[in-house]
Structures are given as structure tokens and as C-alpha cells.
C-alpha positions as CSV (number, residue, x, y, z in Angstrom):
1,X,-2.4,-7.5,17.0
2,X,-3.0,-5.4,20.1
3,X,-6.4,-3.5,20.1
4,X,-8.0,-0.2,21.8
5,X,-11.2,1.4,22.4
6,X,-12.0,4.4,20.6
7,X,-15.4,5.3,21.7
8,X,-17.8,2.5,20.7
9,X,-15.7,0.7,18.1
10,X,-12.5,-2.0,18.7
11,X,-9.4,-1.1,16.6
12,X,-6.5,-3.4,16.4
13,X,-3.3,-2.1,15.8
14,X,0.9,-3.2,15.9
15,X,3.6,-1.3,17.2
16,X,7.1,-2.6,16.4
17,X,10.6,-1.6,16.2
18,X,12.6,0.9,19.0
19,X,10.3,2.5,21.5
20,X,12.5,5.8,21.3
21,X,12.7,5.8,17.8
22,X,10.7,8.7,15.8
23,X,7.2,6.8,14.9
24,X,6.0,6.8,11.3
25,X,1.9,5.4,11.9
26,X,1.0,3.5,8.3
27,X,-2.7,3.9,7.2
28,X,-3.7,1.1,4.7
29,X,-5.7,0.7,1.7
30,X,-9.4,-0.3,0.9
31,X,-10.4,-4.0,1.6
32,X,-6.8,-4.3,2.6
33,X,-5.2,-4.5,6.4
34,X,-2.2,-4.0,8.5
35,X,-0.5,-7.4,7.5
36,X,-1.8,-7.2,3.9
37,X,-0.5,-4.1,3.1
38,X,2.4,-3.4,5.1
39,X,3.9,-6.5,6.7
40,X,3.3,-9.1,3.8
41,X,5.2,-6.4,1.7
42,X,7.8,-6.0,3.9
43,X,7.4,-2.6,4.8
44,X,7.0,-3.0,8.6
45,X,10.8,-5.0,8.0
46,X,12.6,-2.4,6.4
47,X,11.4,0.5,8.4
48,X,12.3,-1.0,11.2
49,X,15.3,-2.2,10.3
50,X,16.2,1.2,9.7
51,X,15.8,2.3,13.2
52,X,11.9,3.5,13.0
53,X,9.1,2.5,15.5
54,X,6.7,1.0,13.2
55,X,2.7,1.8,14.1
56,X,0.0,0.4,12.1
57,X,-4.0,0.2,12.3
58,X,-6.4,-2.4,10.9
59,X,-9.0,0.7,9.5
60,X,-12.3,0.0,11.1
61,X,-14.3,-2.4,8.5
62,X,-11.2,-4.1,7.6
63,X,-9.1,-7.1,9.1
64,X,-9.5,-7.8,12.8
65,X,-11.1,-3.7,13.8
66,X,-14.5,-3.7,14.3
67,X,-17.3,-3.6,11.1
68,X,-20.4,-1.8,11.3
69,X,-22.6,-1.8,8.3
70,X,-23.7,1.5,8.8
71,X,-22.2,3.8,5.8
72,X,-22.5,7.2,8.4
73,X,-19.4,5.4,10.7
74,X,-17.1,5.5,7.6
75,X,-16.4,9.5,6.6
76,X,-13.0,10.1,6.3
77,X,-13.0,12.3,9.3
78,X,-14.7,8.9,11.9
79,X,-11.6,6.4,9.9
80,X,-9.3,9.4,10.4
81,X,-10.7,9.8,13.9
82,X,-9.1,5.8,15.2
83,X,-5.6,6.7,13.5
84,X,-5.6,9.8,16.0
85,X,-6.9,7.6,18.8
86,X,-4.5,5.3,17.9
87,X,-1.4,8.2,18.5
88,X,-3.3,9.1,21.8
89,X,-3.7,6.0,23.2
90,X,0.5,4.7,22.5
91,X,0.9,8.9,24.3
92,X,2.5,9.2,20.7
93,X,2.3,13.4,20.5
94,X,2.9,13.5,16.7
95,X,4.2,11.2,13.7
96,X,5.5,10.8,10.3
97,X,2.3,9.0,8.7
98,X,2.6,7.0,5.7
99,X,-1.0,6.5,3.9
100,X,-1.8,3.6,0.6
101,X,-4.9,5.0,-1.5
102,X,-7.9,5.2,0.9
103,X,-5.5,4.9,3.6
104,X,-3.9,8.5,1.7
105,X,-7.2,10.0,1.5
106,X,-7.4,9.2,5.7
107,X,-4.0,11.0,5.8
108,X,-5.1,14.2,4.0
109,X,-7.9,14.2,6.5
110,X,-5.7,14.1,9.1
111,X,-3.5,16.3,7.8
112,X,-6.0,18.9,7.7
113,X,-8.2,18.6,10.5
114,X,-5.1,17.9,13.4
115,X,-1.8,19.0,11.7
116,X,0.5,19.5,15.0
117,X,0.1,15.3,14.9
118,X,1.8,14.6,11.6
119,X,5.6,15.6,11.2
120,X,5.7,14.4,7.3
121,X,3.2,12.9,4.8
122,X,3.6,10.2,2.3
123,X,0.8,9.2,0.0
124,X,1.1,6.0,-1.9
125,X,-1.1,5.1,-4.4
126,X,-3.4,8.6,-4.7
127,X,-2.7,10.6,-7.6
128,X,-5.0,12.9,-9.3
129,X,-8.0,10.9,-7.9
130,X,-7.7,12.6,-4.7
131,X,-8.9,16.1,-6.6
132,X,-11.5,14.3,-9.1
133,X,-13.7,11.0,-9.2
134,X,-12.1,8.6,-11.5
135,X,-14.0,5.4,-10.6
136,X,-17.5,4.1,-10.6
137,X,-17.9,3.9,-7.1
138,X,-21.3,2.5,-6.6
139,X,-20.6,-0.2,-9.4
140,X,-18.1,-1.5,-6.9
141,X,-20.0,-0.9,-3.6
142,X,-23.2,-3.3,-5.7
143,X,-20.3,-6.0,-6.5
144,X,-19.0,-6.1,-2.8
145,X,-23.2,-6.5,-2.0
146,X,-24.0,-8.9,-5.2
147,X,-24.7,-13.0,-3.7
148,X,-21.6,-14.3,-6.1
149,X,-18.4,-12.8,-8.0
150,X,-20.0,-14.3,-10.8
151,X,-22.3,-11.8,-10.6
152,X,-19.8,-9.4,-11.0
153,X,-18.4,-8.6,-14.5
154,X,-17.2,-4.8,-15.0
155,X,-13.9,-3.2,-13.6
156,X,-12.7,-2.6,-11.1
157,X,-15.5,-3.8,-9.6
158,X,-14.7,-7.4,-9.9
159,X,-11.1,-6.7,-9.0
160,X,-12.1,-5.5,-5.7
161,X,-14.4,-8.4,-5.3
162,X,-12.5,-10.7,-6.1
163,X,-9.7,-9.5,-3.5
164,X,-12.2,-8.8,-0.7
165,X,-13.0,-12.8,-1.4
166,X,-9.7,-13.7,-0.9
167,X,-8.8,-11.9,1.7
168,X,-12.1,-13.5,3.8
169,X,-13.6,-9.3,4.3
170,X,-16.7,-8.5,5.8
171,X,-18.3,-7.5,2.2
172,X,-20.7,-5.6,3.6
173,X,-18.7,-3.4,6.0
174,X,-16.5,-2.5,2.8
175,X,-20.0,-1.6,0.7
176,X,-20.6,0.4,3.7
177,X,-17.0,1.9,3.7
178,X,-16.7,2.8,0.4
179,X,-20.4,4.6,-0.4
180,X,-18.9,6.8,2.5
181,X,-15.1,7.5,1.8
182,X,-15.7,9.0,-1.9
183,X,-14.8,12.5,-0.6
184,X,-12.4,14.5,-2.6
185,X,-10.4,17.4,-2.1
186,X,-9.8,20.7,-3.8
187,X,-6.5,22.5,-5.0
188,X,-7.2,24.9,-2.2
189,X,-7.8,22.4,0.6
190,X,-4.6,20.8,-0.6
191,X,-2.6,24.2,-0.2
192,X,-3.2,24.8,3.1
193,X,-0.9,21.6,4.0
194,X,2.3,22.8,5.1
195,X,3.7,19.2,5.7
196,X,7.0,18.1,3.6
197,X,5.2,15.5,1.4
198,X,5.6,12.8,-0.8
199,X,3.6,11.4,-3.8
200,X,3.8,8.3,-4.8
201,X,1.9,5.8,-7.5
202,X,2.8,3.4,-9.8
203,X,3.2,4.7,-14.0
204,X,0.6,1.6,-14.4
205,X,-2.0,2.5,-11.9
206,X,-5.3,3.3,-13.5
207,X,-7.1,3.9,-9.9
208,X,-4.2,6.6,-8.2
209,X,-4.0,8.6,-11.6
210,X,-1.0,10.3,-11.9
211,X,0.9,12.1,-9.3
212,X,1.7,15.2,-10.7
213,X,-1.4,17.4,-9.4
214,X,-1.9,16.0,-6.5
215,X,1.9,17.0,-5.7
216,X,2.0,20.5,-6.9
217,X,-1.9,21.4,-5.1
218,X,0.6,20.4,-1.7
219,X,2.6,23.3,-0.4
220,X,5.7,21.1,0.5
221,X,4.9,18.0,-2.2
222,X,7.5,15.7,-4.5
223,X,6.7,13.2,-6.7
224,X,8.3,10.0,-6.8
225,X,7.0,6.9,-9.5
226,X,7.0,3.7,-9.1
227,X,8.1,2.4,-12.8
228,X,5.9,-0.4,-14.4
229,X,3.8,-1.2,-11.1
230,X,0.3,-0.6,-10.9
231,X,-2.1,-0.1,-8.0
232,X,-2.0,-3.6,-6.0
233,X,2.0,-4.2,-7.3
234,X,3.1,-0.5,-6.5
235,X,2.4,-0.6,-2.6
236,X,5.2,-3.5,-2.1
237,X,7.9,-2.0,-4.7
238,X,11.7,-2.0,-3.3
239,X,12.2,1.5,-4.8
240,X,9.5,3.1,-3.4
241,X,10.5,1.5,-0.2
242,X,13.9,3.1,-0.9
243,X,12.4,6.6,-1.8
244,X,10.3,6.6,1.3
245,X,13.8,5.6,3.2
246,X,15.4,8.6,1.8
247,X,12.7,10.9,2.5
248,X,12.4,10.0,5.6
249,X,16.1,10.3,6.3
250,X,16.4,13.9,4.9
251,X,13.7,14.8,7.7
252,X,14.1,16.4,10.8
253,X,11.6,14.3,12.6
254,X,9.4,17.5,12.8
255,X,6.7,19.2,10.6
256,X,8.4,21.8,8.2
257,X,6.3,25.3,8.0
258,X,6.9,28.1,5.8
């Protein structure tokens, strides 16, 4: 991983496949990273391998980025803030940008606040959450702060424990993270994005909800569902992979108005 400055806070990133290649920048999920959620998968693979420069971010508070513990560095607009850096600092003018669940919610963000960066939008793994709570969010920010995963017994608050253990996260940068990022958005937000968009989650995702009206808020949006995956087994699926191939393909490489 290579890493950049932007202001006070280290970000690490990768940037892989053809240099003159249209970019696509991949935004990952909650107590997840770069590797986790998009190399490990295969993603970073097959979007090369289909000719794409491949840019990806570790979000601040997660993998080998930088982790403050203080919940006011982790609104959507500051995480939002190091994926725009990120484009700045590779002189990247504008991408296709790929977002999984919080990394989705970053892209709306982004989509809102600096729209001449993002040619396309794909949201994995954000349904109808992005519109409406759906998840105790405070139960999980106590599990990620509780001294032992035995001390954590509802859901999904142990599931996220549980993989924030494995995966060796700064617990208390993700506590941080997520009493911050629990921002939602409203149909009328939604239809001011012009972007072509997909919408992507899996039938047997209880966090994402269903993609439907999430889709049809978006000015531009299609659905696409991943069959019989749900939230952490949807993100790596070879059909999603091969819908977000075809979308991208049917692209211009530039942001459709109108």
C-alpha cells in the first residue's frame, strides 16, 4: 500500500492496472479494508483484467489509514473528504466509483457534494437502509467498546465484533466511526443525482435491505441482486462482479446528465 497526506490524517491507498485506462476508485465497507473487501475477493483482478485502472483506499479508522478515536473526524462528508484527496493527489480529474455499504453511503456523499468527480456510481450492499435506520447502531458501537466478545450476545452486534477481532481493527476507531456515519438520506437528496447508477445487495442481506427504493429515489438507478448471498457473501459474488463488468462496459467513461 502507498499512502498520502490529506490534512492531518495518513491514508493508504493502491492503484493498479493501465495508467491510461478510465479509473473506477472502490470505497470499502465498515471494519473492512482495501485487501479485505476488494482484493481478497477478487475484484481488484477482474477489473483489471478487463482493462480498468483499479484505485482503492483503506477509509480512515480501518486497515493501515490512520485511526483517531474522536467520533467528529468520521461524518460521511471528512471519510468522503480522503476518497476526493485520494483522486487529487493520483491528478485523477473524475472516476467511476464503486462503493460496499458504508463505503456506498461515502459514495452518495460524494456524489452529492462534488459530482463533476464521479462519471458512474455503483452501490453494493445499501438498499433501503440508505433512506431509513434499520440497525441498532449504538448496540454495535457498545460491542466494538465492550472488554470481550463474550460480552457481546445480540445481532449484529456480535457479528461485527466478531469480524473486527479477526480482522486485528482498532475497536475503538470503529466505535468512533460508526456513532458518526449513521447519516441517512432522503428521496429528495437521492433525486438530485444525475449519475447512471447501479444498486446492488444480496436477496439475503438483512443489513442493505432491499434495493428497490434506494434505486428508484436515484434519477439514473438499476437494480441488480445478488441471488442467495447476504451482506459479507454478496460483496465477493461472480455475478455481481459480472453485472458491474457490463455496466461499466455500456458506459461512456463520462457522467450521463439529463
Amino acid at each position: 500500500m502507498q499512502h498520502f497526506m490529506n490534512g492531518d490524517l495518513r491514508i493508504a491507498y493502491l492503484d493498479a492496472g493501465p495508467r491510461d485506462a478510465f479509473p473506477i476508485l472502490l470505497i470499502h465497507g465498515f471494519a473492512s479494508t482495501a485487501h479485505i473487501n476488494w482484493v481478497n475477493t477478487g475484484w481488484v483482478k477482474t477489473l483489471t483484467d478487463a482493462g480498468h485502472r483499479v484505485i482503492a483506499l483503506d477509509n480512515r479508522g480501518h486497515g493501515v489509514s490512520d485511526k483517531p478515536h474522536d467520533p467528529d473526524r468520521y461524518t460521511l462528508a471528512e471519510m468522503k473528504s480522503d476518497s476526493v484527496a485520494l483522486l487529487d493527489h493520483l491528478s485523477v480529474r473524475q472516476a467511476n466509483v464503486m462503493g460496499y455499504s458504508m463505503g456506498a453511503s461515502i459514495t452518495v456523499r460524494l456524489a452529492l457534494d462534488d459530482p463533476d468527480r464521479a462519471a458512474s456510481l455503483i452501490f453494493g450492499g445499501r438498499g433501503s437502509a440508505i433512506l431509513e435506520p434499520n440497525l441498532d447502531w449504538k448496540s454495535i458501537a457498545d460491542g466494538l467498546r465492550a472488554p470481550s466478545a463474550d460480552d457481546v450476545t445480540g445481532e449484529p452486534a456480535r457479528r461485527f465484533r466478531l469480524f473486527a477481532d479477526q480482522t486485528g481493527s482498532d475497536r475503538l476507531a470503529l466505535a468512533a466511526c460508526i456513532q458518526s456515519i449513521r447519516t441517512f438520506f432522503t428521496e429528495q437528496e437521492l433525486a438530485t443525482i444525475e449519475h447512471r447508477a447501479l444498486v446492488a445487495t444480496g436477496t439475503k442481506d438483512d443489513i442493505a435491505g432491499p434495493p428497490e427504493p434506494f434505486a428508484e429515489a436515484l434519477a439514473h438507478g438499476a437494480v441488480f441482486h445478488i441471488e442467495g448471498k447476504d451482506h459479507m457473501l454478496a460483496v465477493g459474488d461472480k455475478t455481481y462482479k459480472a453485472a458491474v463488468l457490463e455496466f461499466l462496459a455500456s458506459g461512456s467513461g463520462s457522467r450521463v446528465s439529463g
